[in-house]
MDTraj code that builds the backbone (N, CA, C; nanometers):
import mdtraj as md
import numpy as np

residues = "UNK UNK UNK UNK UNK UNK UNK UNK UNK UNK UNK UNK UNK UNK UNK UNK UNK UNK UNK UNK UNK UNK UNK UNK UNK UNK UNK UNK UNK UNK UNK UNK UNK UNK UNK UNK UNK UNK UNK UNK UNK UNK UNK UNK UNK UNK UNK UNK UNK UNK UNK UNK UNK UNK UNK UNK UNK UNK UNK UNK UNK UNK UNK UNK UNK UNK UNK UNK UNK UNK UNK UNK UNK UNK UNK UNK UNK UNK UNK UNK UNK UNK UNK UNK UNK UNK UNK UNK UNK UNK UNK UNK UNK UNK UNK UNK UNK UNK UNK UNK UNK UNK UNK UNK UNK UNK UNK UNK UNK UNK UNK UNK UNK UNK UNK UNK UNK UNK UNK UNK UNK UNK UNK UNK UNK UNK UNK UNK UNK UNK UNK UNK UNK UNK UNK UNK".split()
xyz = np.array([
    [0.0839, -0.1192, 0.0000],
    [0.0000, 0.0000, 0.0000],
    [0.0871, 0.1238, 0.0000],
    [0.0428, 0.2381, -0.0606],
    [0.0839, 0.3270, -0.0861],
    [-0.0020, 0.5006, -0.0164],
    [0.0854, 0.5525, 0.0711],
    [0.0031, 0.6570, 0.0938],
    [-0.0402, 0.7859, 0.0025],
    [-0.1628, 0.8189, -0.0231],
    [-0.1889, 0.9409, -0.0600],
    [-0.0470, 1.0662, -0.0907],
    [-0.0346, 1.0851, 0.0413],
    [0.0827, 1.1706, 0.0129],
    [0.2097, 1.1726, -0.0309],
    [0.2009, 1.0153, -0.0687],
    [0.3370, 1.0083, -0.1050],
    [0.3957, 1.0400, -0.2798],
    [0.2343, 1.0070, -0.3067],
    [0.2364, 0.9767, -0.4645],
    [0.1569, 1.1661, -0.5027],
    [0.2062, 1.1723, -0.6646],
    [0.1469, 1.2221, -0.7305],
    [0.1137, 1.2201, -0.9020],
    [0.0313, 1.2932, -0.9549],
    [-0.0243, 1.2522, -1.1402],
    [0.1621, 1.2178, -1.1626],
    [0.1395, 1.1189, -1.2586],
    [0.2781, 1.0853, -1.3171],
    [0.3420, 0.9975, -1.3011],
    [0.3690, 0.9894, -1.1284],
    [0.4120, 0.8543, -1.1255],
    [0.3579, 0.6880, -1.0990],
    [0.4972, 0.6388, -1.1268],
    [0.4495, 0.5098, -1.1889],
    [0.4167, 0.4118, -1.0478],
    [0.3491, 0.3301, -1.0886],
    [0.2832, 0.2608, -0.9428],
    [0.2559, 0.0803, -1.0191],
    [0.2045, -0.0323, -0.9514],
    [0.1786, -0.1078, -0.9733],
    [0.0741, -0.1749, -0.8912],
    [-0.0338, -0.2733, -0.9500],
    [-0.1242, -0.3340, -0.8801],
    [-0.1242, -0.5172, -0.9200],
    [-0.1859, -0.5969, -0.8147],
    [-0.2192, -0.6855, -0.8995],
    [-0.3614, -0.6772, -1.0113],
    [-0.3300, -0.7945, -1.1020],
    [-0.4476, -0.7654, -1.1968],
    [-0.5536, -0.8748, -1.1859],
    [-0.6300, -0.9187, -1.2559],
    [-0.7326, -1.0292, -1.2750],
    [-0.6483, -1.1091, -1.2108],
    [-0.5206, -1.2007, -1.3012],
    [-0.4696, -1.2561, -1.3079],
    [-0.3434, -1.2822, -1.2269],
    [-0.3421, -1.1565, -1.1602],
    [-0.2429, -1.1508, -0.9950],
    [-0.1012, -1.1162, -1.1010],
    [-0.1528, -1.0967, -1.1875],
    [0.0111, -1.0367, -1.2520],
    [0.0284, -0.8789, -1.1950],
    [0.1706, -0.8510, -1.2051],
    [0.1875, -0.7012, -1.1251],
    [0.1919, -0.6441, -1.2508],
    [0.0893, -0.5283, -1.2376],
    [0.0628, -0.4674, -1.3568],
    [0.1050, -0.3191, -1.2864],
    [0.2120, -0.2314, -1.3982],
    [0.2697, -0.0838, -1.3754],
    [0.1662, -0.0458, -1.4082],
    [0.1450, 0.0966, -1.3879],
    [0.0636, 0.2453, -1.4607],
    [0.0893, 0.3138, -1.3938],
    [0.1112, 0.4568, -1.4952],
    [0.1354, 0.6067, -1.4332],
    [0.0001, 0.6483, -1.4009],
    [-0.0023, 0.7241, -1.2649],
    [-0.1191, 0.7759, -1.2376],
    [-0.1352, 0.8794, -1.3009],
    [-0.2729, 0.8976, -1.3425],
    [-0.3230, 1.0308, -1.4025],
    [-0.4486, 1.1051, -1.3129],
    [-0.4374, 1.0658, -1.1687],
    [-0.5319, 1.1292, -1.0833],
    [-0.5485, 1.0945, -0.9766],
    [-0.5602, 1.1565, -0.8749],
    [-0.5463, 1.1214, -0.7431],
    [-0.6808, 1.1570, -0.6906],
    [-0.7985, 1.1076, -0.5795],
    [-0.9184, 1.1763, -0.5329],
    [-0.9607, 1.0828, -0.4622],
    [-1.0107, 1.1214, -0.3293],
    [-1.0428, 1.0714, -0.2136],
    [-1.0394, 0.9166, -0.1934],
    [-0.9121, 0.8952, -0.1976],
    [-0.8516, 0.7581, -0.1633],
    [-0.8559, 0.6715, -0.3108],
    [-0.8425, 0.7188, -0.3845],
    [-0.8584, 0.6062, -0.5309],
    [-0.7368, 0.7349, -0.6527],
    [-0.6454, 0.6145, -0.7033],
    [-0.6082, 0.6695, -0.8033],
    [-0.6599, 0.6596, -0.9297],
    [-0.5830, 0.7081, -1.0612],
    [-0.6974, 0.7028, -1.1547],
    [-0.6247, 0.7014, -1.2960],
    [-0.6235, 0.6210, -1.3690],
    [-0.5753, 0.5618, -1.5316],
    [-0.6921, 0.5249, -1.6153],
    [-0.6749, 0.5493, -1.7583],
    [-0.7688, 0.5157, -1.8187],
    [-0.7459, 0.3754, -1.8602],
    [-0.6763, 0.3248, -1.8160],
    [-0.6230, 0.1610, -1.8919],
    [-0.6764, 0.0657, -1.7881],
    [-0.7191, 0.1450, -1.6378],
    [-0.7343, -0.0021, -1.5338],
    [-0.8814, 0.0000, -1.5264],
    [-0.9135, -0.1398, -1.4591],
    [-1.0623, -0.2086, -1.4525],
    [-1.1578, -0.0657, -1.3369],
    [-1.2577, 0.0055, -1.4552],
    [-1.3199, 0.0857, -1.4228],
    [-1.2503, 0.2212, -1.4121],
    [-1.1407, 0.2514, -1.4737],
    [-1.0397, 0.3604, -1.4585],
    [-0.9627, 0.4125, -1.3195],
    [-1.0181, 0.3081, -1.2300],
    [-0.9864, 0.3417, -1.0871],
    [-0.9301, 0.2633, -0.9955],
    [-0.7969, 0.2724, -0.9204],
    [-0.8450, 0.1684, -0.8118],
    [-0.8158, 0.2508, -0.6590],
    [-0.8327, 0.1428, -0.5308],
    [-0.8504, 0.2073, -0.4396],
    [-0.7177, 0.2039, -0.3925],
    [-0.6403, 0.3303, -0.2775],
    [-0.4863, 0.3272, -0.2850],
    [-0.4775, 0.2307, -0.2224],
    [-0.5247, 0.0965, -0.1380],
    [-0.5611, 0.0253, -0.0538],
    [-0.4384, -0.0954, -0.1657],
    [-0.5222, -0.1110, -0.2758],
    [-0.4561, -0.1845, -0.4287],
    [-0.3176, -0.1428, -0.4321],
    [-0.2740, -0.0336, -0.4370],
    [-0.1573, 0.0078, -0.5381],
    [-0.0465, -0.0024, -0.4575],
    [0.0702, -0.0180, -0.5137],
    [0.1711, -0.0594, -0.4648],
    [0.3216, 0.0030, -0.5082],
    [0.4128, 0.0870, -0.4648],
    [0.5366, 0.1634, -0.5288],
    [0.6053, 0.0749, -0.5901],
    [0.6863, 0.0977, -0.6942],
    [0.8177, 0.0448, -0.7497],
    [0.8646, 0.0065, -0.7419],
    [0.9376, -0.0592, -0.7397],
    [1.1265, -0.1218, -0.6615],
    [1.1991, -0.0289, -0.7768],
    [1.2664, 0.0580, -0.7195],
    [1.3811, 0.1228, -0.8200],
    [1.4959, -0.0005, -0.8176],
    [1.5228, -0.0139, -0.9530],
    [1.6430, -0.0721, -0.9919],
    [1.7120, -0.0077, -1.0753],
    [1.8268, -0.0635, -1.0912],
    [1.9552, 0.0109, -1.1983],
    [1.8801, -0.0143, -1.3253],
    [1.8334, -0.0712, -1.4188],
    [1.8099, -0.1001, -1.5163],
    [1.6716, 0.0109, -1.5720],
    [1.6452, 0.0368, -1.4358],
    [1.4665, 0.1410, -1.4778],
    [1.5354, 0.2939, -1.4365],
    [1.6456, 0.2954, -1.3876],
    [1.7621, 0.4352, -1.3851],
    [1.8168, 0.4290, -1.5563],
    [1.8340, 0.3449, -1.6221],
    [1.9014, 0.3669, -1.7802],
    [1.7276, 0.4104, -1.8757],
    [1.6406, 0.3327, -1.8022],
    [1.5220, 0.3422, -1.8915],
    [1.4942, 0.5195, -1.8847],
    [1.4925, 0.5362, -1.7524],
    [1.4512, 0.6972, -1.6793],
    [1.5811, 0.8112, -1.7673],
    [1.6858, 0.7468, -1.7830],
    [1.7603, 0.8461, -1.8963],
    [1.8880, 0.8558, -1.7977],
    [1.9326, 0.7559, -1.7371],
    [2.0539, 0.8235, -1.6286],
    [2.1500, 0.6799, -1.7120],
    [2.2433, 0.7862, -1.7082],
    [2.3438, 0.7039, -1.7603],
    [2.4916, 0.6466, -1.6681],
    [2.5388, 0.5284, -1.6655],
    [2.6070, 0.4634, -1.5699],
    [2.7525, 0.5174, -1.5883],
    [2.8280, 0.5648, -1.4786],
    [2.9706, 0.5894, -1.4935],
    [3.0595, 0.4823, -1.5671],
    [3.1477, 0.5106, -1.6383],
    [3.2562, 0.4267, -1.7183],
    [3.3459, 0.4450, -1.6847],
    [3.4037, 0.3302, -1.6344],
    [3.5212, 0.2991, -1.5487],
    [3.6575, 0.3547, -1.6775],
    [3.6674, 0.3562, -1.7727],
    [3.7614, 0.3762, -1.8592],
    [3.7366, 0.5227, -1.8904],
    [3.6759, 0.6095, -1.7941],
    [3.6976, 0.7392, -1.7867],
    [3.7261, 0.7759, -1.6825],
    [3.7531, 0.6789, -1.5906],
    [3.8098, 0.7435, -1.4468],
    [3.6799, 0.7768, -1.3273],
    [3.5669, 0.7015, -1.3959],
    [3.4214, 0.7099, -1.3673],
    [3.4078, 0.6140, -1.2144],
    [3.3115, 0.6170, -1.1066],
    [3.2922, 0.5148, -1.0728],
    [3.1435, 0.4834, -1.1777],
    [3.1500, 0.3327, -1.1639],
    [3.0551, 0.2527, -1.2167],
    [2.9029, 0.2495, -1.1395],
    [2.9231, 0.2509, -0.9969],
    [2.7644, 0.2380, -0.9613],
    [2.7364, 0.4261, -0.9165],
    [2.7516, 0.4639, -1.0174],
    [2.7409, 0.5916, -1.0192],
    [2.6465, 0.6896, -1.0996],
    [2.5388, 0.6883, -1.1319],
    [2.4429, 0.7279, -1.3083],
    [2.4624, 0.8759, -1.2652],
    [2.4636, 0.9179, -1.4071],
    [2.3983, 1.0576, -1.3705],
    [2.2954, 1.1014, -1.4655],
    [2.2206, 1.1811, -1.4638],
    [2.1262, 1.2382, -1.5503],
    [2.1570, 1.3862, -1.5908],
    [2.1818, 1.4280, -1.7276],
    [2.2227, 1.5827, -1.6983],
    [2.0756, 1.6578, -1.7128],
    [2.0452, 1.7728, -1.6740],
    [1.8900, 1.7756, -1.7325],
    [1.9248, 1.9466, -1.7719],
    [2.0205, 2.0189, -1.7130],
    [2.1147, 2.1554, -1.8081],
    [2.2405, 2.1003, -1.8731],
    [2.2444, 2.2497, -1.9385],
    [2.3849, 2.2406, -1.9718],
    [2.5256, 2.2526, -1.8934],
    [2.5003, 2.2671, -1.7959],
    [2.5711, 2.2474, -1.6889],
    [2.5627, 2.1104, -1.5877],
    [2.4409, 2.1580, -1.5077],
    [2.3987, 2.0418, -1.3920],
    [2.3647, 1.9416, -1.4544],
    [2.4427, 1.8203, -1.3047],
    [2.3467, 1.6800, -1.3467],
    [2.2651, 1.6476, -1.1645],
    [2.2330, 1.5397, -1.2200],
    [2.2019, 1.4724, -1.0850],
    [2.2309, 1.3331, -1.0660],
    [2.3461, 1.2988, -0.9340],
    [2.4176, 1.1931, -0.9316],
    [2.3239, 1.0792, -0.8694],
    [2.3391, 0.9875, -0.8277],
    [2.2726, 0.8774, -0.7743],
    [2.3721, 0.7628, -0.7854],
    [2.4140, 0.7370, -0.6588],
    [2.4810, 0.5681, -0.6448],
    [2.4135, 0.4557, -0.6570],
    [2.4484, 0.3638, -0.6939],
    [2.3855, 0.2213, -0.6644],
    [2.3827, 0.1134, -0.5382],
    [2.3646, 0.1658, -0.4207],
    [2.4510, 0.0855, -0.2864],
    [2.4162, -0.0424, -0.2616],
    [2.3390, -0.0812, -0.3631],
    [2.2830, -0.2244, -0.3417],
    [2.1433, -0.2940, -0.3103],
    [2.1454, -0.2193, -0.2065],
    [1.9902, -0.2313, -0.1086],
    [1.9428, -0.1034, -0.1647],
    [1.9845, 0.0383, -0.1981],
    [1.8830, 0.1502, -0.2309],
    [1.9584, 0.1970, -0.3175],
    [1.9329, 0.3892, -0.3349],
    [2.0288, 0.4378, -0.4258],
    [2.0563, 0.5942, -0.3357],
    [2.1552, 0.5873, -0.3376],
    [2.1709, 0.7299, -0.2461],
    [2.2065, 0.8895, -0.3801],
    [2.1444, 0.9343, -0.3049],
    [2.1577, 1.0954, -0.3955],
    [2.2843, 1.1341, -0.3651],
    [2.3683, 1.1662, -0.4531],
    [2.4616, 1.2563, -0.4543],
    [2.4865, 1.3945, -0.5139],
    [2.5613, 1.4997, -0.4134],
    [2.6036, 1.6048, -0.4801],
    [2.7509, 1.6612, -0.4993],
    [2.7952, 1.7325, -0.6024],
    [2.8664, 1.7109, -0.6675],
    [2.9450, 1.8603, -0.5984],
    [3.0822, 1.8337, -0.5295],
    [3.1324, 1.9537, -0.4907],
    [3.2872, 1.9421, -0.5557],
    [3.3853, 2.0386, -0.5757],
    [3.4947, 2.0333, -0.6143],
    [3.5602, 1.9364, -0.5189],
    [3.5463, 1.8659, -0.4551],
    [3.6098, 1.7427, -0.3414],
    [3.5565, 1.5987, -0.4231],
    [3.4444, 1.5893, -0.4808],
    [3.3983, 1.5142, -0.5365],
    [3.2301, 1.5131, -0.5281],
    [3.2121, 1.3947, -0.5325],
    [3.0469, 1.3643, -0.4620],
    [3.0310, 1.3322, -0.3510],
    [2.9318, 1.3504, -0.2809],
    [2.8583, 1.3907, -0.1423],
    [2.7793, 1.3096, -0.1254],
    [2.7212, 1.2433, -0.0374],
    [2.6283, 1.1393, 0.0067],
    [2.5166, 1.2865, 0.0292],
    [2.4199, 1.3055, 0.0032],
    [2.2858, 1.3747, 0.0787],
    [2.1342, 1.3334, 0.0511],
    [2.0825, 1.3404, 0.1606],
    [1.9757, 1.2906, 0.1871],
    [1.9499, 1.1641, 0.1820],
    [1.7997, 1.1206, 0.2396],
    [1.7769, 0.9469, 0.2507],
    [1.7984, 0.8965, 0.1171],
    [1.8231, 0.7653, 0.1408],
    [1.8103, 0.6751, 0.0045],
    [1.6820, 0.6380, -0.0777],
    [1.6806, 0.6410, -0.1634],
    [1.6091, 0.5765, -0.2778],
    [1.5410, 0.4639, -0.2761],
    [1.4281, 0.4127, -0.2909],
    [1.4252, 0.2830, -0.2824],
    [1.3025, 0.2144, -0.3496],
    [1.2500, 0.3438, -0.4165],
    [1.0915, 0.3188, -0.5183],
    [1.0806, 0.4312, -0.6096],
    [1.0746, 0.4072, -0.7347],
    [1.0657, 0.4797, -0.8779],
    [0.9691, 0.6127, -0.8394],
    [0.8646, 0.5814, -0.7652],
    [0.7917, 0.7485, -0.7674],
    [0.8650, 0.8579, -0.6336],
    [0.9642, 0.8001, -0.5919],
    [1.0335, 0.8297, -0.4603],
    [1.1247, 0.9214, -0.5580],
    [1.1941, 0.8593, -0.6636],
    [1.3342, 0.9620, -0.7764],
    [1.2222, 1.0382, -0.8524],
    [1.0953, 1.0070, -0.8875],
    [1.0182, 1.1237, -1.0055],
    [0.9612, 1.2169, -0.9221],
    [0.9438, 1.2040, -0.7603],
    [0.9115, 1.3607, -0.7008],
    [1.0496, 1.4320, -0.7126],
    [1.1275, 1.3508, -0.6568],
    [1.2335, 1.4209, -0.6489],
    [1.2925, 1.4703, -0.7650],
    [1.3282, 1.4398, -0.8616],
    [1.3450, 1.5034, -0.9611],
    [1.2650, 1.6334, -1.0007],
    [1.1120, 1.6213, -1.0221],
    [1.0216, 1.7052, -1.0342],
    [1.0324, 1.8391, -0.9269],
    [1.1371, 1.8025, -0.8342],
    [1.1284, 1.9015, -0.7293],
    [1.2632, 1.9603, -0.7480],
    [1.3371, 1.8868, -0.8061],
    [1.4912, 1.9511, -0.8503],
    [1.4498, 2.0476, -0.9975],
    [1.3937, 2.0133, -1.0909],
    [1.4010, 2.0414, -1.1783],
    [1.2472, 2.1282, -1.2151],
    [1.1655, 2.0722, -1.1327],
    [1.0573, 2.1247, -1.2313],
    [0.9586, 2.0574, -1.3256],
    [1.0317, 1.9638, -1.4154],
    [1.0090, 1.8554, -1.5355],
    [0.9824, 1.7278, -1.4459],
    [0.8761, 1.6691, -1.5225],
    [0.8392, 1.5365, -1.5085],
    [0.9686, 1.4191, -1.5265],
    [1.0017, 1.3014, -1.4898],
    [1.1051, 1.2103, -1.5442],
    [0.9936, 1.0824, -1.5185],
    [0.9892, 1.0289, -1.6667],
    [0.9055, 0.9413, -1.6776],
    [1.0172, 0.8324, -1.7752],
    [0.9180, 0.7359, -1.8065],
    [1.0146, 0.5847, -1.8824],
    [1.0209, 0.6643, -1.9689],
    [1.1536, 0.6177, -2.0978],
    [1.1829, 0.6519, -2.2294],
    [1.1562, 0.5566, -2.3152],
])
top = md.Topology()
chain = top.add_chain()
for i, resn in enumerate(residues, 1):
    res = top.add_residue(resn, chain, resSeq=i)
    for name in ("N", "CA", "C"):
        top.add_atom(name, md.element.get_by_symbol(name[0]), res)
traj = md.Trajectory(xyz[None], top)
């Protein structure tokens, strides 16, 4: 289960279906305890149903973050996303979550809690930037 406040329109969530398969969808509406897609049974379900993400490395390459290369002097569990022409936004891979990093002339910075569900990096992003970060 997923709280109200945690989620908003955009991000991605999952339920079981008929068939108990875990079915994704981006929400397109939030209202008194039920989210809302035009693709699910009756366009609605109750947040009681829905269930967050598991962020993994592989849905960080889908989201547009690209993995450090060790043959640039890169670390590897390292993505970044640039979203200026300047700034990016770092993110480690620690195994169990993904920790945010920031980027100071010393290097990168561990800040704030870890990562650990796909609509958890699209507020946050949306709150760094402004812009939605959805699948590619």
């Amino acid at each position: 289960m997923i709280a109200d406040t945690d989620i908003r329109v955009g991000n991605l969530v999952w339920y079981y279906d008929l068939y108990m398969n875990e079915t994704a969808f981006k929400i397109e509406g939030i209202l008194e305890g039920y989210v809302y897609n035009s693709c699910l049974p009756k366009s609605k379900l109750p947040l009681a149903k829905v269930n967050p993400v598991k962020l993994e490395a592989d849905q960080l390459n889908a989201l547009g973050f690209v993995r450090g290369e060790k043959e640039y002097g890169e670390d590897i569990h390292v993505y970044s996303y640039r979203y200026t022409h300047k700034d990016s936004i770092y993110i480690r891979d620690e195994g169990y979550a993904f920790q945010l990093l920031a980027a100071f002339p010393a290097g990168l910075v561990p800040y704030g809690r870890p990562l650990v569900h796909v609509h958890q990096l699209q507020n946050l992003f949306y709150d760094l930037t402004a812009e939605e970060l959805a699948l590619m």
